[in-house]
N, C-alpha and C positions, 0 to 999 in steps of 0.2 A: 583427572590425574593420569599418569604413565606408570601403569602397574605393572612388575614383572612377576608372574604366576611361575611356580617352577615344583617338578619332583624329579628324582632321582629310585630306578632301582623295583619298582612295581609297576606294573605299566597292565596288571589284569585285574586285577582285586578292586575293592572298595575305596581304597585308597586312589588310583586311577581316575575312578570314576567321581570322586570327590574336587579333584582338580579339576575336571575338565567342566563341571557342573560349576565349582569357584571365578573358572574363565567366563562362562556365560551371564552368569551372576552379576559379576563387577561390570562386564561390558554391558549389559541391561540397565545399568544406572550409571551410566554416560561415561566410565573408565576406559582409557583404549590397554586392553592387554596386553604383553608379549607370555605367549606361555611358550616355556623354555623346558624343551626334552631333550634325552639321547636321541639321536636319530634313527637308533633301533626300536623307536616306539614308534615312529611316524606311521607303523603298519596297521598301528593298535585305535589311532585317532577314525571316530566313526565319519563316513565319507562328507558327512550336512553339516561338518561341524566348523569350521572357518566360515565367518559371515564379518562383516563390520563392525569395526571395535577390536576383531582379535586376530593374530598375527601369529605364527608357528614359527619356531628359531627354534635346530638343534644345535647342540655342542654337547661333544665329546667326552664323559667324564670316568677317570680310570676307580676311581673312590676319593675318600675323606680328602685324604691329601695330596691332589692333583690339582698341585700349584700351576700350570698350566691353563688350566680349565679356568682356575681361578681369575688368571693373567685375561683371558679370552673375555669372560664374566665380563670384571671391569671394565672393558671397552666400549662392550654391549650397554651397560648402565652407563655409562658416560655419553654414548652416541643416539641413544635412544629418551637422553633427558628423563628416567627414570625416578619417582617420586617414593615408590615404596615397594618392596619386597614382599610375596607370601609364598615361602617356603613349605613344602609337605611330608617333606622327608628330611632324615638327618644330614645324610649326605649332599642336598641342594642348602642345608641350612649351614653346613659348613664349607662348603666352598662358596656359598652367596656373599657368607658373615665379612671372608676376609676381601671381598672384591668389591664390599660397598661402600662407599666415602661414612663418615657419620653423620650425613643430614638424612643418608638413607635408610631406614629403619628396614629391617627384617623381621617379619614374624612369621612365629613357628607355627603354621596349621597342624594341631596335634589330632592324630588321628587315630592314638595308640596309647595306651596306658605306661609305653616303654619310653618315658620323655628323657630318657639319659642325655641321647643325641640329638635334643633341641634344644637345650640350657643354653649355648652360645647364643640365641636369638635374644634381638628386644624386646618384645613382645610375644604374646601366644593369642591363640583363636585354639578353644577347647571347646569339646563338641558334646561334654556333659559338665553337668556340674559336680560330676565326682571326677572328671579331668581335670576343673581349674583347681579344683582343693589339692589334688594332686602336687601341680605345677606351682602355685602359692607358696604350698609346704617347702618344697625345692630350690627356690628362689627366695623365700623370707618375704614375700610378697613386694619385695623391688623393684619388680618387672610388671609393666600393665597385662593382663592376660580378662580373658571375654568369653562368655559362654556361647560360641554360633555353632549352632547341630548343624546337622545334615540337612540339604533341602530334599524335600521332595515334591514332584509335579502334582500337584490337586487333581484329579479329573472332575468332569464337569458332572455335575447332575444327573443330568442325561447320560452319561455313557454310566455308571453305576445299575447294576441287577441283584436281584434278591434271589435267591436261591430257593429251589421249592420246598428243600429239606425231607423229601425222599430222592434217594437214601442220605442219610447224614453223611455229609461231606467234609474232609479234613483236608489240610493242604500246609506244606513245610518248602521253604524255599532257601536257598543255600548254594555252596559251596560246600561238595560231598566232602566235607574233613572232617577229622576225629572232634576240632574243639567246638562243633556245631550244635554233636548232641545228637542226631539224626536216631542215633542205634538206641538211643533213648525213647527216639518216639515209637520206633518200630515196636519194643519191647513192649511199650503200653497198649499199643494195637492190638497186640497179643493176646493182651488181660481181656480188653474189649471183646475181639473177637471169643474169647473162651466165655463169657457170660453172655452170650449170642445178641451180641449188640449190631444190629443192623448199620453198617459203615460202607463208603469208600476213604482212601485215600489217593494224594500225589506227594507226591517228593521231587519236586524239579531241582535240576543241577547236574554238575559234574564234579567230578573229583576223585581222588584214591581211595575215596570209601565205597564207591558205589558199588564195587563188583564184590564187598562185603557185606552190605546192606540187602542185595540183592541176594544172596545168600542164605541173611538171616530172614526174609521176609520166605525166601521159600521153605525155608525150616520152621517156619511157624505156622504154616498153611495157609499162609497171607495171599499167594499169588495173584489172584483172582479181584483180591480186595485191593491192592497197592499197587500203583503205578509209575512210572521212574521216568519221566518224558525229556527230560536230558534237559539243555540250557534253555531256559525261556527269557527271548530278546523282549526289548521296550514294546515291541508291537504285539506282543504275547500278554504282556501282561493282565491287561484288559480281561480279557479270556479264562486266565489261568484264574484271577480273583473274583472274577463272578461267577465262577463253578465251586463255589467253598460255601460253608458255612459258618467255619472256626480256621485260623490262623495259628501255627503254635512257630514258635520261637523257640528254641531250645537249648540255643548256645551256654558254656559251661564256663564262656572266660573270654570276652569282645567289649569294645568301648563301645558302642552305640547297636549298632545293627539296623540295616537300610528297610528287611524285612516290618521291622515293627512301623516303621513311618510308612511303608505302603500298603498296607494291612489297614491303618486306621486310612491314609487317604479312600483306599475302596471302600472303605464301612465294614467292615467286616472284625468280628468278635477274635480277640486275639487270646491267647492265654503264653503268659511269659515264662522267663528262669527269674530267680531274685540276684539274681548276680551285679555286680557292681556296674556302673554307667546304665549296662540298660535299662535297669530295674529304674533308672530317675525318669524315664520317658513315661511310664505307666503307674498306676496305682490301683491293686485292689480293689476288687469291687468295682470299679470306678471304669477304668478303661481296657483293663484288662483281669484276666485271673492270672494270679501268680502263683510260681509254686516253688520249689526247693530244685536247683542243678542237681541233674544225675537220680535222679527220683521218676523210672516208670511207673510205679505206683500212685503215688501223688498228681502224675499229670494224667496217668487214665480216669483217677475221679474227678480232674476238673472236664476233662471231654464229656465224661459219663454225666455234670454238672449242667454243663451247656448242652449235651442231647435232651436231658428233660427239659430244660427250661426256657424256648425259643423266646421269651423274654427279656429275660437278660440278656440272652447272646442279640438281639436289636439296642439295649441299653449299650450295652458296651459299645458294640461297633457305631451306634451313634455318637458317642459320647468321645472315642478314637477321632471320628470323623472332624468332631467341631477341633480337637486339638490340633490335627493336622494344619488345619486353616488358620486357625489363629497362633499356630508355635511351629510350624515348620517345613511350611509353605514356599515354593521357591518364593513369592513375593515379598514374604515379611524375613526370610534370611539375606537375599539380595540387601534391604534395608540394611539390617546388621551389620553387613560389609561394610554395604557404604559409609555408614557412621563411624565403626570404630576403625577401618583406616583410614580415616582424616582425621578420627582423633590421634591416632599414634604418628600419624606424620607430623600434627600441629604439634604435640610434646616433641617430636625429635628435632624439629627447627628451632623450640625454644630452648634446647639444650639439657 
């Protein structure tokens, strides 16, 4: 089929990065894509990423209601024999909705708990299953909508390392902003460090907290102990997760978070927030430890948990591992795709 991939409006976030991994995706199981940006993104697409199967179209879009864009849209969908739409943003799902004939279904790839601006769509692709109860609720369940997470790359066997566990190693990755949590984790470092808990940490990322973070870590006489190495690329990864021994997550308010899927892909012991969406990827005990948003106290005892008891921190991060593979895998989300848009193109033909 002749898929048009589109967002509008993020072009650096996870959101970004979700399309461009949706293009590879549908083009890996025999779909030719158009993925459809502004052309001030073209700067953002990474250089290996055009290969066969997929195709870069930008066009111009001023917002919501750039009937223009829209005029432009339609032509594109007409000329390109276009079978079905996956919108990622509000803005591409409302200038797509009115430039697609109705045999062409648009679906909303929701990537946000704020589905106001993708109710126009046929369809949804929700990326928890507290997204589609969400999107159900709001639709009265009239609208087909599918649970497809995040994918993430598996690494092989072989590239995966265990950690020697001197010194007990922590590692937090992100997007330096307030609704991450970060200043949360520093805080518990704190407690650690004052009951002479033998640590390092990393805090990889950027953003407008770091030169607060940085701050509070030097005010807590963390210096020495916590590290700030700035954005670590795909070819970093590798690196940065086999120098850990615990993973923490600590967001206070996000639908998914890419962290916990590559946390369990490395193996490696995660300890979460119980917050909504992400809280459905993990379970107590089981694959991760969980604990309460906004609770340094609560998350230094589960660190303090996982220092005694190299055990479990193998149980979990094994038990992460096998989920990753069998729930959300590029190869078993790729699948997903491909299924359920044939199914929602085969209902939009039958009317």
């Amino acid at each position: 089929m002749n898929i048009l991939n589109a967002v509008y409006g993020d072009s650096s976030g996870g959101r970004w990065g979700a399309t461009l991994k949706t293009a590879l995706l549908l083009a890996g199981t025999g779909h030719e894509v158009t993925l459809l940006i502004d052309p001030r993104d073209l700067q953002n697409l990474p250089p290996d990423f055009v290969r066969p199967g997929i195709e870069v179209v930008t066009l111009r879009n001023s917002g919501h209601y750039d009937l223009i864009a829209s005029w432009k849209a339609r032509c594109l969908i007409r000329e390109r024999n276009i079978d079905a739409i996956v919108a990622h943003s509000g803005r591409a799902i409302h200038m797509l909705r009115r430039a697609a004939p109705k045999r062409v279904p648009v679906i909303a790839f929701n990537h946000s708990h704020n589905i106001k601006r993708t109710l126009k769509a046929d369809a949804f692709f929700c990326i928890t299953p507290y997204m589609k109860r969400i999107v159900d609720v709001a639709t009265s369940g009239k609208k087909p909508s599918f649970v497809i997470s995040n994918a993430v790359s598996v690494p092989l066997e072989s590239a995966l390392q265990e950690h020697s566990g001197e010194p007990f190693t922590i590692g937090a990755i992100g997007r330096l902003v307030p609704v991450k949590g970060f200043h949360h984790l520093v805080a518990a470092l704190g407690l650690l460090a004052s009951e002479g808990l033998d640590f390092r940490a990393t805090i990889a990322g950027e953003g407008e907290e770091r030169a607060a973070l940085e701050r509070q870590v030097e005010e807590l006489g963390l210096r020495d102990r916590v590290a700030f190495p700035g954005w670590v690329g795909p070819d970093q990864k590798g690196a940065f997760f086999n120098g850990l021994d615990v993973v923490c997550f600590t967001s206070d308010g996000e639908a998914q978070g890419i962290t916990i899927l590559e946390s369990f892909a490395w193996r490696k012991a995660l300890i979460g927030t119980d917050v909504d969406g992400p809280s459905s990827c993990y379970v107590d005990g089981e694959t991760a430890l969980v604990v309460p948003a906004r609770d340094p106290v609560a998350l230094a005892g589960a660190l303090r948990r996982l220092y005694e008891d190299p055990a479990l921190r193998r149980r979990l991060a094994e038990n992460g591992r096998r989920q990753a593979t069998e729930c959300y895998s590029d190869e078993v989300i790729a699948g997903l795709l491909d299924e359920s848009v044939r199914q929602v193109v085969a209902m939009a033909r039958e009317g």
